[in-house]
C-alpha positions in Angstrom: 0.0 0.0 0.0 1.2 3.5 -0.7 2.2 5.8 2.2 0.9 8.7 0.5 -2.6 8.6 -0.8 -3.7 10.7 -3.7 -5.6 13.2 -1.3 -2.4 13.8 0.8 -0.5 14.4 -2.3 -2.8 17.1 -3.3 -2.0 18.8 0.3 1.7 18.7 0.1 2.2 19.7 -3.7 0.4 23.0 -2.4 2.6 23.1 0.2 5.7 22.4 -1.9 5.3 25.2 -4.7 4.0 27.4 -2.2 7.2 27.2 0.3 9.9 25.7 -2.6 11.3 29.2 -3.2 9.8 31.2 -0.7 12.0 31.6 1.8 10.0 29.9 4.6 12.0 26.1 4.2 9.5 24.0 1.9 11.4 20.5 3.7 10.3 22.2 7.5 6.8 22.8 5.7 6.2 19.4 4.1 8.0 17.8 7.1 5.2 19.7 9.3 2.0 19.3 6.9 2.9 15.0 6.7 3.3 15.1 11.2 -0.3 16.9 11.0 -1.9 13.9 8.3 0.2 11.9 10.7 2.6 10.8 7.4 5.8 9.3 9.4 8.1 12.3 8.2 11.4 9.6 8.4 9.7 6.9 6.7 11.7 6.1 3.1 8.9 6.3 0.7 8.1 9.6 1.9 11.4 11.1 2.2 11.8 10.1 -1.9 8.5 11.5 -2.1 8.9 15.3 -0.9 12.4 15.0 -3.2 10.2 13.9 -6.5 7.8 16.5 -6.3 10.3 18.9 -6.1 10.7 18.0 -9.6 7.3 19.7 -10.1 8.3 23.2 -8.6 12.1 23.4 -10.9 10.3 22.0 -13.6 8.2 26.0 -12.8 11.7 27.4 -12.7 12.2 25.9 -16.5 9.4 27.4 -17.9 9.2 30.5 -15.9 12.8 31.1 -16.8 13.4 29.4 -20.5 14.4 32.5 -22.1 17.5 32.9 -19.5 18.0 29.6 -19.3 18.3 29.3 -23.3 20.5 32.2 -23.9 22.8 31.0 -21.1 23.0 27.3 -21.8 23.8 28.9 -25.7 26.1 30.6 -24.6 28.4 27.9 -22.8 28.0 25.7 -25.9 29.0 28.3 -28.1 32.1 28.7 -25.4 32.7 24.8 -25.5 33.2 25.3 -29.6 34.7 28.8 -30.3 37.2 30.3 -27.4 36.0 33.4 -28.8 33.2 33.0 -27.3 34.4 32.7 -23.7 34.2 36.1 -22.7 30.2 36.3 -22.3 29.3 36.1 -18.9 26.6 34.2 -19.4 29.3 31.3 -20.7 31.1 31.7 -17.5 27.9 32.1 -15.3 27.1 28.0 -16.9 30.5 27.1 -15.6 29.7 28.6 -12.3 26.1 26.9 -11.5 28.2 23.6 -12.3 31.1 24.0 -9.9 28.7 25.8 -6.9 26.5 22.8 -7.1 29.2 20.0 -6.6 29.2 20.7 -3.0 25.9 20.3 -2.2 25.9 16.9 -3.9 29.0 15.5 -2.4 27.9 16.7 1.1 24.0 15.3 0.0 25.8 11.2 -1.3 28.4 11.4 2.2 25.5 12.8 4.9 22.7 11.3 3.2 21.9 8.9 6.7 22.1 11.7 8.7 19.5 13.6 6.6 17.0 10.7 6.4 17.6 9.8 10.0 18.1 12.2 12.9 18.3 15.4 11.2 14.6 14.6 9.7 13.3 15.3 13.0 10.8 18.1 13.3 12.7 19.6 16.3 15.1 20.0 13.9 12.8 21.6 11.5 11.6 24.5 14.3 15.3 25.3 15.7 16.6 25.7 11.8 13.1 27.8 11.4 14.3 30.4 13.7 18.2 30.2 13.6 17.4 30.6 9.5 15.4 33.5 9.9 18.5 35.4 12.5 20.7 34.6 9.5 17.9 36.6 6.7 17.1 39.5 9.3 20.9 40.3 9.7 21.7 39.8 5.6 18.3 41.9 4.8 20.0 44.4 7.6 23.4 44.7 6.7 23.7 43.9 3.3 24.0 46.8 1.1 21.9 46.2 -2.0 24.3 47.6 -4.3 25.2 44.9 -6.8 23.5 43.8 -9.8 23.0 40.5 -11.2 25.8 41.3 -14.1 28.0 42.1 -11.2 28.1 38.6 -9.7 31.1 36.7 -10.1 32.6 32.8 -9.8 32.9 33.2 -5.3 29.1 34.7 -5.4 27.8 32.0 -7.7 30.4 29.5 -5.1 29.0 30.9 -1.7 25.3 31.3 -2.7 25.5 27.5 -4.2 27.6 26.1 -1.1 24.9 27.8 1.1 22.3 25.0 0.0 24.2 22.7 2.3 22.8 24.1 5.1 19.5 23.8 4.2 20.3 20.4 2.9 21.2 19.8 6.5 19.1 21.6 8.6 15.5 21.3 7.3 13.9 24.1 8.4 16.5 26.3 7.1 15.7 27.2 3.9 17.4 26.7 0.9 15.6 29.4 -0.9 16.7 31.7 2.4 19.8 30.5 2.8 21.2 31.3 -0.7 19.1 34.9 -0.8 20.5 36.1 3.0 24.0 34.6 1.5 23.8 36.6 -1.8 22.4 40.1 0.6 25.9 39.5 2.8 27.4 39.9 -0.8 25.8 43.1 -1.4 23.8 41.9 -4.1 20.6 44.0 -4.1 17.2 41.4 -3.4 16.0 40.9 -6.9 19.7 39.5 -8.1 19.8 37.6 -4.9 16.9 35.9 -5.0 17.0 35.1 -9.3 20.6 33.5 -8.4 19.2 32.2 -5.9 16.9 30.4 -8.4 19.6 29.3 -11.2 21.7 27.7 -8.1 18.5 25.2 -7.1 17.8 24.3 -10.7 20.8 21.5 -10.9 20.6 20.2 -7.0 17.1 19.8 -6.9 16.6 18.4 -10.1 19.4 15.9 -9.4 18.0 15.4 -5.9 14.3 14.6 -7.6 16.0 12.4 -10.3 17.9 10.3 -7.7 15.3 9.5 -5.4 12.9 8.8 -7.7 13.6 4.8 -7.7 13.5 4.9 -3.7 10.6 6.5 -3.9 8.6 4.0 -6.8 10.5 1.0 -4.7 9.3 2.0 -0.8 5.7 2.6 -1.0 5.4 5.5 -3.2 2.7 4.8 -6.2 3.2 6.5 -9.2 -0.4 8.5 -9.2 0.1 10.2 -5.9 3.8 10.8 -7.2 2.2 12.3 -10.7 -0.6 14.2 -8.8 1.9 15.9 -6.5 4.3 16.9 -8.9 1.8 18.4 -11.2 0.0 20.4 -8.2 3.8 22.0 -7.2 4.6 22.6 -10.3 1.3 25.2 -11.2 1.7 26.8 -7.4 5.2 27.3 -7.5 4.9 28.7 -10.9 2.8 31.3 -9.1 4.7 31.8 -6.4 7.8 32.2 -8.4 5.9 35.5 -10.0 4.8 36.9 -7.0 8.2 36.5 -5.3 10.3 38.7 -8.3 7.7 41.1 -7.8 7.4 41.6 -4.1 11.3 42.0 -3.5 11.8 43.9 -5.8 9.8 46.3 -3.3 10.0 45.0 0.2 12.4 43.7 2.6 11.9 40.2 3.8 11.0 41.3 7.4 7.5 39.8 7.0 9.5 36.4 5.9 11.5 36.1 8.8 8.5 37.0 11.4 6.4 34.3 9.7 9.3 31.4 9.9 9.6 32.8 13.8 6.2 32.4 14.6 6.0 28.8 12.8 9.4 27.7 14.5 7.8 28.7 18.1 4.6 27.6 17.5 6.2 23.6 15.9 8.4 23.7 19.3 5.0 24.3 21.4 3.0 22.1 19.2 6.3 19.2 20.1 6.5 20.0 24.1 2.8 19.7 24.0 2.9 16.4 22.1 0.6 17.3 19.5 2.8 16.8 16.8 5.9 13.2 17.5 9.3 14.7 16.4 
């Protein structure tokens, strides 16, 4: 029998575009949402389920993004054939979403039990909730909002894409804030933080959905709450992706970081209470 039903699927695609790039933590959202439908959060199937439908909200990115995504992926071949060629930045902006996601991967393959065993754990989820959201309140503070997305070099595209490791973790982090507050302590203003911030999840979550996806089939996941799930976060997130470009390019992210404060205190009350098993 499948640990996810269709009906649960439905519930925590929502959740997935809606928190994917929001910079809330979509693994401490989807990690809460499954305690609630009392979904066992560590369970194997389920941990290779929350990583397929992520598929659903980069597949979002693809679309939302093709025209960048086109010119830039032509530029690096035109690189790979005519040296010429190898001044664009956009050839050597390829080159750097490749070498800033081989961290996270070789940290994902080595730590890979801790994250599906005690650093699943919903406690987890609430202290990285409010530790993450310190880390965005002094970055939205401090950093100077100065430089441009054409600005960004190879040790932004490095730091912003090693900064996923944290979230890869600590759920409840963020990967979404933790790559944004990292590319605000670089000075980058919010609207270049937050679109590299989307080119640096496209590889490592893709990957991440791609990889898991024969746990997932092979542990209890069936392949119509899979499809269902992935197809609900992929229309949300595509939403959300919109409304995100357009709100920081206007607004701090104080009303971020009060949100993820108030959901880390009220997961650690809803814990001590034992209303929710960690």
């Amino acid at each position: 029998m499948s640990v996810i039903n269709v009906g649960q699927s439905i519930v925590l695609g929502i959740v997935e575009g809606l928190t994917e790039f929001l910079p809330v933590s979509s693994t401490g959202h989807l990690k809460i949402a499954e305690g609630l439908m009392d979904v066992p959060v560590d369970d194997k199937g389920v941990v290779g389920f929350t990583a397929v439908i992520q598929v659903g909200a980069i597949a979002a990115v693809l679309v939302y993004f093709f025209s960048d995504i086109v010119r830039i992926v032509g530029a690096w071949f035109k690189g790979l054939a005519n040296k010429e060629e190898r001044y664009h930045h956009d050839y050597n902006f390829a080159w750097w979403v490749i070498f800033a996601t081989i961290p996270v991967v070789v940290v994902g393959v080595a730590a890979k039990p801790l994250i599906e065993g005690p650093l699943a754990s919903l406690w987890v989820v609430a202290g990285s909730l409010i530790v993450g959201s310190v880390v965005m309140w002094l970055a939205d503070r401090f950093g100077r909002n100065k430089r441009g997305e054409d600005d960004t070099g190879f040790w932004d595209a490095m730091l912003v894409g090693s900064s996923q490791i944290l979230a890869l973790l600590f759920p409840g982090f963020s990967r979404s804030g933790a790559t944004i507050s990292t590319g605000l302590l670089l000075n980058l203003d919010r609207l270049a933080a937050t679109r590299l911030s989307f080119f640096m999840g496209i590889p490592a979550l893709t990957g991440a959905g791609l990889y898991e996806l024969p746990g997932a089939l092979g542990s209890g996941a069936d392949v119509l709450p899979l499809a269902v799930g992935t197809a609900v976060s992929f229309v949300v997130a595509y939403a959300s992706i919109a409304w995100l470009l357009r709100y920081v390019a206007r607004h701090t992210f104080t009303a971020f970081v009060v949100y993820r404060v108030a959901v880390g205190l009220l997961l650690f009350g809803l814990l001590g209470a034992g209303t929710l098993n960690g």
